[in-house]
N, C-alpha and C positions, 0 to 999 in steps of 0.2 A: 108195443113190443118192449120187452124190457132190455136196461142195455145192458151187454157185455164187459166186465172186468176181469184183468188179468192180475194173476199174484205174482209179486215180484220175483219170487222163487224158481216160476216156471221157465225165466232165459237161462238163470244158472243150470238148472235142471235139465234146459235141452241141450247144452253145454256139457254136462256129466252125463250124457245116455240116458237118461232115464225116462226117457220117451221115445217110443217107435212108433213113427207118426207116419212110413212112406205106408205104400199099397202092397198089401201083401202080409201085414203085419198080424201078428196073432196079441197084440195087446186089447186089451179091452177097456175103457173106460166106463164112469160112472155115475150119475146127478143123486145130490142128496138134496134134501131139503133144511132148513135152519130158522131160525126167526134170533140168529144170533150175528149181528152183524160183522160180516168178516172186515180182514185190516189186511189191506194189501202186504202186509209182514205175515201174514200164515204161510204155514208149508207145508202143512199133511192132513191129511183125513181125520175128522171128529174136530177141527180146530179151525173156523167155528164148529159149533157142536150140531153131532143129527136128531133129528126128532127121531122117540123113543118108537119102535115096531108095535102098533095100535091101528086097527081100523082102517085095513088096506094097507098101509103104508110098511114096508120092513126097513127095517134101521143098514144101513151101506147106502138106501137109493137104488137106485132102478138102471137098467144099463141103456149104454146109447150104442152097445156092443162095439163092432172096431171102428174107428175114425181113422180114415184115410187121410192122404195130402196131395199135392201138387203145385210143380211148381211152373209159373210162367214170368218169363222176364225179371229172372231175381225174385221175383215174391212166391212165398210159399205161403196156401191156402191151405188151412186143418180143417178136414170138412166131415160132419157127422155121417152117423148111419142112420140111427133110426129115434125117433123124438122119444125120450122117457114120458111116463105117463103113470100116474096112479089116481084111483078110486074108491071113493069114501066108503065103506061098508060095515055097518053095525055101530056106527058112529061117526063123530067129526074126524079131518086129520088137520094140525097145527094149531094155532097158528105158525105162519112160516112166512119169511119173506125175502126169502135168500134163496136161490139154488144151486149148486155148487157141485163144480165139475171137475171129475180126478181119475186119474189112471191106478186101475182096481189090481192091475195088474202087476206093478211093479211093488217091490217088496214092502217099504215104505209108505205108499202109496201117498204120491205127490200132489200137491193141488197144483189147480190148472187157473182156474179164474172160476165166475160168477156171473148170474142175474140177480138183478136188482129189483124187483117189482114196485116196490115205491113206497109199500104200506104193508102191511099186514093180513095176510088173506087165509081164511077157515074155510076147510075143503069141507064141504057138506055133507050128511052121510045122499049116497046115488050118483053122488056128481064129482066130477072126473078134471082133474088138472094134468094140463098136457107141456111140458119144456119146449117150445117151437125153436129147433135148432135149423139155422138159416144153410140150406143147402146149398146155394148159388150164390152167397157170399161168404159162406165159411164161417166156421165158431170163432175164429181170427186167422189174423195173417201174419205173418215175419218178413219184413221186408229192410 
């Protein structure tokens, strides 16, 4: 599994509103894909940059629609909806080796954090790369 990094931007950012994380929310969030390695100093969308709309893939990413939260004992869990996912068709997509998670929703549209996968990976044309967003321990925590 790959692991989770947060962008620096995102405590200020929850800090200024710019995230509606409780239940209930009509924010939408969004995973791209990159093979440009992000710098915990980004703070918006396209920065690192998204692979170009080619062969399955469309340039924003794929949505994880709305990401709830909850909080128990001081810690609040941001916990996905539904795993992004794309498939290769009529050719390769990437390489990529970044995935990178943002609220699609907000004007600016803010970065959140990242996966890391470790290397470089070329989605084949038929075959199907899936974000495993961890549901029972949340995309992160703030505690």
């Amino acid at each position: 599994m790959a692991n989770f990094n947060k962008f620096n931007c995102f405590v200020l950012d929850v800090a200024n509103a710019l995230h509606d994380m409780k239940t209930g929310t009509t924010h939408v969030y969004r995973v791209y894909l990159t093979n440009t390695a992000p710098a915990a100093s980004n703070t918006v969308y396209n920065t690192p940059a998204d692979l170009a709309t080619a062969n399955g893939y469309t340039n924003g990413g794929a949505s994880v629609g709305t990401i709830t939260g909850s909080q128990t004992s001081g810690t609040f869990k941001f916990v996905g909806g539904t795993d992004p996912a794309w498939t290769a068709a009529g050719g390769n997509i990437g390489p990529f080796q970044y995935a990178v998670l943002y609220n699609f929703t907000s004007p600016t549209k803010p970065l959140i954090g990242w996966w890391d996968y470790g290397t470089p990976l070329t989605l084949t044309n038929g075959n199907t790369f899936t974000v495993d967003i961890d549901q029972a321990n949340g995309i992160l925590t703030i505690t």
